[in-house]
Gaussian input, Z-matrix of N, CA and C with variables (Angstrom, degrees):
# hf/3-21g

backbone

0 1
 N
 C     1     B1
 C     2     B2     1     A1
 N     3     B3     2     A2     1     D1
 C     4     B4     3     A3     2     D2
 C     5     B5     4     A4     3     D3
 N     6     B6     5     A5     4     D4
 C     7     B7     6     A6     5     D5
 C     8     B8     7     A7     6     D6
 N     9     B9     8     A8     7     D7
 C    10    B10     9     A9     8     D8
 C    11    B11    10    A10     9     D9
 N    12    B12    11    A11    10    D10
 C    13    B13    12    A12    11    D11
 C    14    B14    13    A13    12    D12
 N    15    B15    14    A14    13    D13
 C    16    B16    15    A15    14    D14
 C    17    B17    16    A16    15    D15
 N    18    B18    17    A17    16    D16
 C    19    B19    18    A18    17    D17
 C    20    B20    19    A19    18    D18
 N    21    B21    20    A20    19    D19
 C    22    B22    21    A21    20    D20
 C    23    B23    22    A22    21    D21
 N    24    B24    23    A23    22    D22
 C    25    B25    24    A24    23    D23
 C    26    B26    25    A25    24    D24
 N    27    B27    26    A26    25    D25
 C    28    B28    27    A27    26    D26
 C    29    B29    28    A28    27    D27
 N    30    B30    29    A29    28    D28
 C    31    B31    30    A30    29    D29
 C    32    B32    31    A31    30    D30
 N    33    B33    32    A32    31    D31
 C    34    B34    33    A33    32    D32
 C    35    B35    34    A34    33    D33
 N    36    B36    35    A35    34    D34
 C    37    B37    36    A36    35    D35
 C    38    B38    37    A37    36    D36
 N    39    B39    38    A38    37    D37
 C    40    B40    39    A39    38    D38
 C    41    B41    40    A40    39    D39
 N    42    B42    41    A41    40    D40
 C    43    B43    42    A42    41    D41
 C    44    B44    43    A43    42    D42
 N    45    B45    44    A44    43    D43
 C    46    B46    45    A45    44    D44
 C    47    B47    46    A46    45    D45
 N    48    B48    47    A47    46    D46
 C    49    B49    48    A48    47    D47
 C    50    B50    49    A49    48    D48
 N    51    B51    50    A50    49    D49
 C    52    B52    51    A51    50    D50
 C    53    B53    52    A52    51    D51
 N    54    B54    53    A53    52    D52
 C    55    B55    54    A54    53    D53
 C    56    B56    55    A55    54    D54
 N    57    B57    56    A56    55    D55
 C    58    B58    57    A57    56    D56
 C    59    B59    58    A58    57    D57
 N    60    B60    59    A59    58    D58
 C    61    B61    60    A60    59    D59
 C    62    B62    61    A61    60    D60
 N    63    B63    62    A62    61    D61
 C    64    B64    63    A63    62    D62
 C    65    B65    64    A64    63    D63
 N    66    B66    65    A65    64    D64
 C    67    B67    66    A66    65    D65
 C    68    B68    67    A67    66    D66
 N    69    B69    68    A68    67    D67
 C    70    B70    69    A69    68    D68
 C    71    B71    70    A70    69    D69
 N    72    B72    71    A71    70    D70
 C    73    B73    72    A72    71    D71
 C    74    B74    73    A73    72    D72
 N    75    B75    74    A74    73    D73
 C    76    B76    75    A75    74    D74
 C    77    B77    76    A76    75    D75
 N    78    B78    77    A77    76    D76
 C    79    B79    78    A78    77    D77
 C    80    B80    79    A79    78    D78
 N    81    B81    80    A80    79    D79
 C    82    B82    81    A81    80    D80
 C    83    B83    82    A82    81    D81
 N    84    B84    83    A83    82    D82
 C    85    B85    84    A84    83    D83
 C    86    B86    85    A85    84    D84
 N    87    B87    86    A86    85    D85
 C    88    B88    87    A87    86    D86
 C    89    B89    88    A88    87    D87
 N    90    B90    89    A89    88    D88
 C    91    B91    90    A90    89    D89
 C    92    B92    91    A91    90    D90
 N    93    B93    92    A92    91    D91
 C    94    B94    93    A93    92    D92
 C    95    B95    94    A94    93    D93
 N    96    B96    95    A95    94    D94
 C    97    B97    96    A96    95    D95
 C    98    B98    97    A97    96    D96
 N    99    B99    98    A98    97    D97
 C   100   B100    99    A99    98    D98
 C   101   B101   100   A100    99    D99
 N   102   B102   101   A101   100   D100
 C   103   B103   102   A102   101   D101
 C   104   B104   103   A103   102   D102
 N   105   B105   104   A104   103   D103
 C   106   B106   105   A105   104   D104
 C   107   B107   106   A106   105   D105
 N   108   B108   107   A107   106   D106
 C   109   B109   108   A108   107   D107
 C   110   B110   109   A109   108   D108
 N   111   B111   110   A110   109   D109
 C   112   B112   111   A111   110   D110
 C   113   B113   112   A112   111   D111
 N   114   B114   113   A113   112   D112
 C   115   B115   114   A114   113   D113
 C   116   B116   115   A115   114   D114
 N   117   B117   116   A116   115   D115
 C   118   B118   117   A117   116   D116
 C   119   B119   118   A118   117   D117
 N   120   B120   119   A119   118   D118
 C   121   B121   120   A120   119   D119
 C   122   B122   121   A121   120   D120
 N   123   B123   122   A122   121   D121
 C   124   B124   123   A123   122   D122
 C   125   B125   124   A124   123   D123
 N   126   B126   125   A125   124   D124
 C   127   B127   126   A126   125   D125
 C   128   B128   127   A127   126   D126
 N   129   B129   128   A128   127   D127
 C   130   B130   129   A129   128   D128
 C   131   B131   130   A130   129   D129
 N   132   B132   131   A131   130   D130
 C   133   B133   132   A132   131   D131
 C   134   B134   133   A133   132   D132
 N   135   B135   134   A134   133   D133
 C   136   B136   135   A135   134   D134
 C   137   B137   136   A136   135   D135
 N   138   B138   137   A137   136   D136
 C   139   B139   138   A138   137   D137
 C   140   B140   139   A139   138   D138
 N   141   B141   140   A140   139   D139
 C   142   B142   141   A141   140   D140
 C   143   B143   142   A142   141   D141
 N   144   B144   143   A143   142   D142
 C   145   B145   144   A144   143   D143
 C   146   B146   145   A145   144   D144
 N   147   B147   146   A146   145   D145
 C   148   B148   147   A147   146   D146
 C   149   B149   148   A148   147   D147
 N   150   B150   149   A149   148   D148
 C   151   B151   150   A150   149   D149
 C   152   B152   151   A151   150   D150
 N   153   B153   152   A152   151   D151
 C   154   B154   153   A153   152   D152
 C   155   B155   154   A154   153   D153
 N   156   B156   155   A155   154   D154
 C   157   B157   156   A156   155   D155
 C   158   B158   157   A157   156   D156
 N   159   B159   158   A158   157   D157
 C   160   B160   159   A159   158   D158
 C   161   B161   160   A160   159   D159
 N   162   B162   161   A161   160   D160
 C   163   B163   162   A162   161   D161
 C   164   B164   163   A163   162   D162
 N   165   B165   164   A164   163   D163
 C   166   B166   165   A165   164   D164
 C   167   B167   166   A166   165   D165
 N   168   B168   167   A167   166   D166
 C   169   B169   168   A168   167   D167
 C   170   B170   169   A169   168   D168
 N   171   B171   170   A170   169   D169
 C   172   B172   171   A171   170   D170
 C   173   B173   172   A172   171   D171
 N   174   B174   173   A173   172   D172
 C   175   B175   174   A174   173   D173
 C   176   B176   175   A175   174   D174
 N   177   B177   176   A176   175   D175
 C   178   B178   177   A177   176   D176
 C   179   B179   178   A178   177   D177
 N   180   B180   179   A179   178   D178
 C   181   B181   180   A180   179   D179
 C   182   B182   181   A181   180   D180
 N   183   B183   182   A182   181   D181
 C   184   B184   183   A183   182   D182
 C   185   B185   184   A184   183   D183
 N   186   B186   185   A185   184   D184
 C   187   B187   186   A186   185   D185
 C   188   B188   187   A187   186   D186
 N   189   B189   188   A188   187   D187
 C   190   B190   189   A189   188   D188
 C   191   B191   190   A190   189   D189
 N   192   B192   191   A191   190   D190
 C   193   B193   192   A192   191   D191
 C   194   B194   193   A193   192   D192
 N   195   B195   194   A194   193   D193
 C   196   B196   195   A195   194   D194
 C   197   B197   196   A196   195   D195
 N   198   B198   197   A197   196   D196
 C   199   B199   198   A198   197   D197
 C   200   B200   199   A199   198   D198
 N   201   B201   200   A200   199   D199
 C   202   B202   201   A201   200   D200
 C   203   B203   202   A202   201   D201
 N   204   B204   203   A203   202   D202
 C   205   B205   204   A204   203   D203
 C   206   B206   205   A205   204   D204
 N   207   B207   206   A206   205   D205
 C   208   B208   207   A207   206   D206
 C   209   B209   208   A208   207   D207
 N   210   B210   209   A209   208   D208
 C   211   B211   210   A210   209   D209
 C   212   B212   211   A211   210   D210
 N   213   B213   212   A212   211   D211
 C   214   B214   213   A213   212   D212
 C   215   B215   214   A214   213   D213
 N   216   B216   215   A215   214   D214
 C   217   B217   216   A216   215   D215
 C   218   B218   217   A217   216   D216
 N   219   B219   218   A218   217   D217
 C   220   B220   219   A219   218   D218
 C   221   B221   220   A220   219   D219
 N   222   B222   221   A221   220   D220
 C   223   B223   222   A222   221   D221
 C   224   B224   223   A223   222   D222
 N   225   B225   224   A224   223   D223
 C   226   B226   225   A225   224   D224
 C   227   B227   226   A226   225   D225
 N   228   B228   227   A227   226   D226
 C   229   B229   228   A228   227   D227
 C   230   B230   229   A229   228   D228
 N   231   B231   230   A230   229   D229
 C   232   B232   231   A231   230   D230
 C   233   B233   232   A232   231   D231
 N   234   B234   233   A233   232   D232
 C   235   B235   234   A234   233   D233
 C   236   B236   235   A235   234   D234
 N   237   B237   236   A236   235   D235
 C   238   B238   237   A237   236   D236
 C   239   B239   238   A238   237   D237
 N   240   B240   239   A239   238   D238
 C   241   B241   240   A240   239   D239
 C   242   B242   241   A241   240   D240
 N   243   B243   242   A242   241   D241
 C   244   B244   243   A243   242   D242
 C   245   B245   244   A244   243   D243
 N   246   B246   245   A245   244   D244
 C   247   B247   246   A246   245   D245
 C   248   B248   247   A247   246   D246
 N   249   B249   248   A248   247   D247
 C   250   B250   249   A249   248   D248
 C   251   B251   250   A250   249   D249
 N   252   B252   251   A251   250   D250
 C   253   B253   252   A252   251   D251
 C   254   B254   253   A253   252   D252
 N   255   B255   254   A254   253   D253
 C   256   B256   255   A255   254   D254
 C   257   B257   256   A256   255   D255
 N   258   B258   257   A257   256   D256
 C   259   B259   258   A258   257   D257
 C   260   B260   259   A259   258   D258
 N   261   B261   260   A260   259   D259
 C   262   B262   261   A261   260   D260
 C   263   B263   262   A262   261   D261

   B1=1.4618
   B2=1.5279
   B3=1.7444
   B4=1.4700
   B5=1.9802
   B6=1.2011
   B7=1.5270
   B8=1.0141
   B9=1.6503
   B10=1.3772
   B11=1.3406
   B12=1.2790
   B13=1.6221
   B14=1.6860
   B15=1.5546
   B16=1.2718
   B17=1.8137
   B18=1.3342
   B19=1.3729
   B20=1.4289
   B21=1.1502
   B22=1.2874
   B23=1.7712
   B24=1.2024
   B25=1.7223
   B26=1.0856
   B27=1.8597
   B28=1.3494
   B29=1.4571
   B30=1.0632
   B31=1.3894
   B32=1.5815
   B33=1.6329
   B34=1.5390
   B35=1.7501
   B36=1.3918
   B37=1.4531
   B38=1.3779
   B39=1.8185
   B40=1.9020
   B41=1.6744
   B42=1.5860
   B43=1.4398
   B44=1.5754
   B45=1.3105
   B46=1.7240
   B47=1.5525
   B48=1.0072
   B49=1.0765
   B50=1.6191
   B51=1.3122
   B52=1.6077
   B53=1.6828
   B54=1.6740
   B55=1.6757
   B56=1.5833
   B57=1.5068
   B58=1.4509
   B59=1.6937
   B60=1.4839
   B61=1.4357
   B62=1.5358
   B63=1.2269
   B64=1.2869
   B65=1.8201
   B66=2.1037
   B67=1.3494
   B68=1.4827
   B69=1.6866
   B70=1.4388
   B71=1.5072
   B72=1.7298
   B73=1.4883
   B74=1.3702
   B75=1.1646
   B76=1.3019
   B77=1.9624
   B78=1.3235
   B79=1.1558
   B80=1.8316
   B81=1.1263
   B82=1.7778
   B83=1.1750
   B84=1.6890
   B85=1.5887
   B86=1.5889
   B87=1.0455
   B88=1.2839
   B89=1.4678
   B90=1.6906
   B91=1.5700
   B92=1.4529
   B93=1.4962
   B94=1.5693
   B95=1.9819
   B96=1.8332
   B97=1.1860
   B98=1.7825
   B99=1.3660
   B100=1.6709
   B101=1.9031
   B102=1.5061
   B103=1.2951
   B104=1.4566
   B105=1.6340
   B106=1.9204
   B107=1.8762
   B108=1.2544
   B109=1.7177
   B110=1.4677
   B111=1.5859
   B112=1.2603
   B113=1.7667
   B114=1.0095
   B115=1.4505
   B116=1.2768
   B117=1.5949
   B118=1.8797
   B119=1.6863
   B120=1.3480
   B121=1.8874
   B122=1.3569
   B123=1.7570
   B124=1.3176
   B125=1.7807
   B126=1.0486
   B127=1.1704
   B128=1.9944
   B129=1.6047
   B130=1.3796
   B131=1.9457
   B132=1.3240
   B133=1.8058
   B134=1.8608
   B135=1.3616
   B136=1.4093
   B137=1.6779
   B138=1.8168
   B139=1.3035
   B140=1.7113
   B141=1.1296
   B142=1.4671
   B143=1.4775
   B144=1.3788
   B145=1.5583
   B146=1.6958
   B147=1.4495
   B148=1.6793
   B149=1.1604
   B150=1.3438
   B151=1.4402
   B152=1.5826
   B153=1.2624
   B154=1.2114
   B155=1.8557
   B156=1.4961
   B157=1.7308
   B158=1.4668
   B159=1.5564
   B160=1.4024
   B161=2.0030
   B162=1.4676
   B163=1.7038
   B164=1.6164
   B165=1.4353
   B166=1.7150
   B167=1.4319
   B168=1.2093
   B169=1.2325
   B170=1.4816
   B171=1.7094
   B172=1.2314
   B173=2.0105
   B174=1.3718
   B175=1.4136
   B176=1.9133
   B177=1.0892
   B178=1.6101
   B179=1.9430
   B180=1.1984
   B181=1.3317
   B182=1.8634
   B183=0.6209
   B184=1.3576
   B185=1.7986
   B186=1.5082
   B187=0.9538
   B188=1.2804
   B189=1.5728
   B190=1.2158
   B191=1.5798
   B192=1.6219
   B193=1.5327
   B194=1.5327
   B195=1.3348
   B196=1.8104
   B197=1.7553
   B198=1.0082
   B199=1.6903
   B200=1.6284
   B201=1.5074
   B202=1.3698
   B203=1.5388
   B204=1.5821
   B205=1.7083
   B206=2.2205
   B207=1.1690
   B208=1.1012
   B209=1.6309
   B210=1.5191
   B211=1.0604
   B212=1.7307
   B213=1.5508
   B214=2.0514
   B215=1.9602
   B216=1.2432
   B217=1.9301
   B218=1.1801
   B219=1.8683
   B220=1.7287
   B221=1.3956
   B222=2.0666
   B223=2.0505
   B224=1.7230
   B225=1.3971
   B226=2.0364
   B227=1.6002
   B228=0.6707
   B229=1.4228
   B230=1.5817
   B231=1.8120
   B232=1.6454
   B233=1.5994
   B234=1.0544
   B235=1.1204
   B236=2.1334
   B237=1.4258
   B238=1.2098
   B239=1.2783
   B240=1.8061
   B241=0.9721
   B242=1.8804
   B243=1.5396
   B244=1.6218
   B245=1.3560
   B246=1.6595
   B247=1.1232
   B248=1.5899
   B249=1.5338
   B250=0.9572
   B251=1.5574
   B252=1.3008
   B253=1.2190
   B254=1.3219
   B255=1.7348
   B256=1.3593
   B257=1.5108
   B258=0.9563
   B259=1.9654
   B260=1.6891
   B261=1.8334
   B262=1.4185
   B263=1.1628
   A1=109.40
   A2=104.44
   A3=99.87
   A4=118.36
   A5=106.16
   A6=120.56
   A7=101.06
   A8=147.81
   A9=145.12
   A10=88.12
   A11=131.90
   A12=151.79
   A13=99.27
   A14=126.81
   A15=113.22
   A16=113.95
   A17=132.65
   A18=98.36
   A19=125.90
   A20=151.85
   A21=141.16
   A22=105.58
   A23=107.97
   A24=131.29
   A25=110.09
   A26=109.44
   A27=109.13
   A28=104.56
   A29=127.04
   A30=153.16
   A31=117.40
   A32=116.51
   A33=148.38
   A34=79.01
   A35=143.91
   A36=166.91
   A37=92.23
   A38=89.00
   A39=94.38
   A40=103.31
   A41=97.27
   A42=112.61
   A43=110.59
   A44=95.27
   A45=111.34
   A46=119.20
   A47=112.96
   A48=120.91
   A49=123.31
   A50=99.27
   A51=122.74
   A52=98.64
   A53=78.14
   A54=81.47
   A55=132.97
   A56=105.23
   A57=107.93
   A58=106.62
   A59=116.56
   A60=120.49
   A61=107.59
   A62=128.06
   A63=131.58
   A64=127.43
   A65=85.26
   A66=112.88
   A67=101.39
   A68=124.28
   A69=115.20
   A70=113.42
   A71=106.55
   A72=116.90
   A73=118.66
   A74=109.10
   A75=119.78
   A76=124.68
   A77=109.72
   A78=124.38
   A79=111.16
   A80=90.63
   A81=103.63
   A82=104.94
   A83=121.54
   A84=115.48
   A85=95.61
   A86=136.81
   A87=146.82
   A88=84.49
   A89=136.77
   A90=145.87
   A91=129.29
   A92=130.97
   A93=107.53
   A94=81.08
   A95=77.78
   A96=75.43
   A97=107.52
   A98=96.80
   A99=114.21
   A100=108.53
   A101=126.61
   A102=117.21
   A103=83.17
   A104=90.89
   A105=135.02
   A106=87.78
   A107=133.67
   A108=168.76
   A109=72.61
   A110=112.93
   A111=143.55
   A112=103.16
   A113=126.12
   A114=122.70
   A115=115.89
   A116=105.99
   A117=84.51
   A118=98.91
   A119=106.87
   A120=95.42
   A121=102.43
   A122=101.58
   A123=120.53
   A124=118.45
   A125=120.89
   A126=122.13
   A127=126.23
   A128=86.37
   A129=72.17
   A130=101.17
   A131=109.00
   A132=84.74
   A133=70.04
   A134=107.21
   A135=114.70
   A136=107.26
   A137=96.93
   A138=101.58
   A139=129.50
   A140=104.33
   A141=129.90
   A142=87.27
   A143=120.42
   A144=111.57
   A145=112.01
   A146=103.97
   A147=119.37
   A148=92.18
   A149=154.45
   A150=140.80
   A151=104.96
   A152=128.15
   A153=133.55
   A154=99.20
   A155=92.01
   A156=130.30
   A157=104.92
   A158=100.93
   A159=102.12
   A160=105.46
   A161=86.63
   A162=117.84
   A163=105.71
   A164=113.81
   A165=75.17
   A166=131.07
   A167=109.63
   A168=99.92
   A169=134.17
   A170=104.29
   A171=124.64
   A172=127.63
   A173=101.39
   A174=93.60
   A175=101.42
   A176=138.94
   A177=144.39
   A178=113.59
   A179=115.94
   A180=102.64
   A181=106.92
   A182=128.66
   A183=146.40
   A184=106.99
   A185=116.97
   A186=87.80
   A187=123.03
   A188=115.47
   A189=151.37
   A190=128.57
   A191=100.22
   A192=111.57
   A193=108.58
   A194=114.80
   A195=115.13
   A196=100.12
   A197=119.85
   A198=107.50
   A199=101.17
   A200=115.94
   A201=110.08
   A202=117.55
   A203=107.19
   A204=122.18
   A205=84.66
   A206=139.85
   A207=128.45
   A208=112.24
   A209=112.84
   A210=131.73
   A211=108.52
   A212=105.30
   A213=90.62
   A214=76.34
   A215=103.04
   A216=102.68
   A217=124.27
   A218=99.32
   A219=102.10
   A220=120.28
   A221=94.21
   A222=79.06
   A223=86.68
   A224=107.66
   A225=99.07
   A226=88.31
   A227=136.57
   A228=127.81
   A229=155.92
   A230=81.90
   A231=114.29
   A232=103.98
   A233=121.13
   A234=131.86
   A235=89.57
   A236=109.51
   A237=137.68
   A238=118.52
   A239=131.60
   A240=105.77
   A241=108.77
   A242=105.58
   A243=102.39
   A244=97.95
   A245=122.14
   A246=141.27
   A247=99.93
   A248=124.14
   A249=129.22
   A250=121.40
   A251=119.32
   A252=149.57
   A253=108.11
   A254=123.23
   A255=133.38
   A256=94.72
   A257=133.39
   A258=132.89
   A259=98.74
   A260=138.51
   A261=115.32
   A262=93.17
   D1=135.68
   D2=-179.57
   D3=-75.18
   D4=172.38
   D5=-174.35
   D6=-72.47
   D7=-158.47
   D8=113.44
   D9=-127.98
   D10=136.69
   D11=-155.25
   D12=-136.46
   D13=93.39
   D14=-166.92
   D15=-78.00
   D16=137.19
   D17=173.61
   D18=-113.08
   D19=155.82
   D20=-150.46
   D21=179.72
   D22=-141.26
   D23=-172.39
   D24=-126.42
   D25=-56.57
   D26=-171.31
   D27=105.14
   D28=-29.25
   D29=163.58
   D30=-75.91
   D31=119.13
   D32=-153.12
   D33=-86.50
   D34=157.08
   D35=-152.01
   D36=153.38
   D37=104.96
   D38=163.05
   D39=-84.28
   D40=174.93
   D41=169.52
   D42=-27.34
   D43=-73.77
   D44=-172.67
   D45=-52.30
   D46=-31.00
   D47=175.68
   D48=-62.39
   D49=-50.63
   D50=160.79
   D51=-33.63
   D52=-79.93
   D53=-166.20
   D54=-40.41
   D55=-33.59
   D56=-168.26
   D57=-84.87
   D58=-19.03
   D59=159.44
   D60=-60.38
   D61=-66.31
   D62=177.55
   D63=-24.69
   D64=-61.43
   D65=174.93
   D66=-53.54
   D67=-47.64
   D68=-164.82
   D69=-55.94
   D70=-46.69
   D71=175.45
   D72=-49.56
   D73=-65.28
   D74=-171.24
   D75=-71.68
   D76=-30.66
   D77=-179.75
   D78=37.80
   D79=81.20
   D80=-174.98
   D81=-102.13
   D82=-36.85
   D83=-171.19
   D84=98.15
   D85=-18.26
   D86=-140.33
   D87=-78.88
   D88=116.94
   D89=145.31
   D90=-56.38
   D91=119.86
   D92=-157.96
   D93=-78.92
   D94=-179.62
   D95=173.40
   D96=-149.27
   D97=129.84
   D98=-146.72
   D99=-78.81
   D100=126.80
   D101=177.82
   D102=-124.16
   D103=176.71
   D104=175.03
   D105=-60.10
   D106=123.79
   D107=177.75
   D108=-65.74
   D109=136.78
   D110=-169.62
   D111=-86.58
   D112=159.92
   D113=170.02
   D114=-64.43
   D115=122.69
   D116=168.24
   D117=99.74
   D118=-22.66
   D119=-160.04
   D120=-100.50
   D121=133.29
   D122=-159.45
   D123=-77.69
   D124=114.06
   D125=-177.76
   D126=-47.58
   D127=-33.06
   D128=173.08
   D129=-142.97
   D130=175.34
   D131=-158.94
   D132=-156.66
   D133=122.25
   D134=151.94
   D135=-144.96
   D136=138.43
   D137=166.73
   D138=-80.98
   D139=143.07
   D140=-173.84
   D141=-74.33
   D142=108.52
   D143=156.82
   D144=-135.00
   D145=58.75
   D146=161.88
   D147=-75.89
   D148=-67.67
   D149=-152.98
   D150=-69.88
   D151=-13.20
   D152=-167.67
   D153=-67.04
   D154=-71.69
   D155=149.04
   D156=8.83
   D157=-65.86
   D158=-137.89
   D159=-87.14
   D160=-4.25
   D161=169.82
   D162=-78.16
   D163=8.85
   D164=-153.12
   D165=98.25
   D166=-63.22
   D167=-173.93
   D168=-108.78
   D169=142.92
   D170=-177.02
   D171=-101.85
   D172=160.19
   D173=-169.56
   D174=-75.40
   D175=126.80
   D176=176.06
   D177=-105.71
   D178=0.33
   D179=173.91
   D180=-131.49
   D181=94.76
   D182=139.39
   D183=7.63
   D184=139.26
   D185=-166.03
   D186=-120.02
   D187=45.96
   D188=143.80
   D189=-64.62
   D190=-43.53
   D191=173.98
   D192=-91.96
   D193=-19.75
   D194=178.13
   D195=-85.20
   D196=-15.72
   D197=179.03
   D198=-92.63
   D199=-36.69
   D200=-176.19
   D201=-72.38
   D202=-23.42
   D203=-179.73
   D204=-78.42
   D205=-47.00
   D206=-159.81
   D207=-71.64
   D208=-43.30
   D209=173.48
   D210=-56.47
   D211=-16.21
   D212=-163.84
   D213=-94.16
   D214=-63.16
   D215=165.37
   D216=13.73
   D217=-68.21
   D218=-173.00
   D219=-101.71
   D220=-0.67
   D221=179.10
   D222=-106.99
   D223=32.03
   D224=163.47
   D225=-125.31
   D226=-39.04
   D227=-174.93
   D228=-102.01
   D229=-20.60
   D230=-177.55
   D231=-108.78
   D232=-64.46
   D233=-138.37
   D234=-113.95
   D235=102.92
   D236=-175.65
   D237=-82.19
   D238=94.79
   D239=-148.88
   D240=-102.16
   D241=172.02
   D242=-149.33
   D243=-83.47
   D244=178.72
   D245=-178.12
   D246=-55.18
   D247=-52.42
   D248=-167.05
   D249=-91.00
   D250=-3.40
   D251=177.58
   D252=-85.41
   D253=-16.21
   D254=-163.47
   D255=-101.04
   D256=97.70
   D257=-177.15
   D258=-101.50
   D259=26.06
   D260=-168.66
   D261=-71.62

């Protein structure tokens, strides 16, 4: 039977927190915008990565430089930009 090995930080990042890293990168102006917490949805969510550990392995990017490395990701790879979006 296989393992499942979760991987993570180990380290709790609320919503907001996300966002205002994001917001820093990106600087859109963009306001979140706050609803009523879903049924069931967990307030706070950290991964267990002792089994990760016990491999060896540890988390090495910070997660300031993994959103800014994700963010360069999708505007080189995902996110195609338009004719008019092109200002060289």
């Amino acid at each position: 039977m296989k393992e499942l090995i979760t991987g993570g930080t180990g380290i709790n990042f609320s919503v907001n927190e996300v966002y205002r890293l994001v917001e820093e990168l990106l600087e859109t102006g963009l306001k979140p915008i706050y609803r009523p917490d879903l049924p069931g949805e967990a307030q706070i969510s950290v991964a267990d990565i002792s089994a990760a550990g016990e491999l060896r392995w540890a988390p090495k990017v910070e997660i300031r430089k993994g959103l800014q490395r994700t963010i360069q990701y999708i505007g080189e790879r995902v996110v195609k930009p338009t004719p008019s979006s092109n200002h060289d």
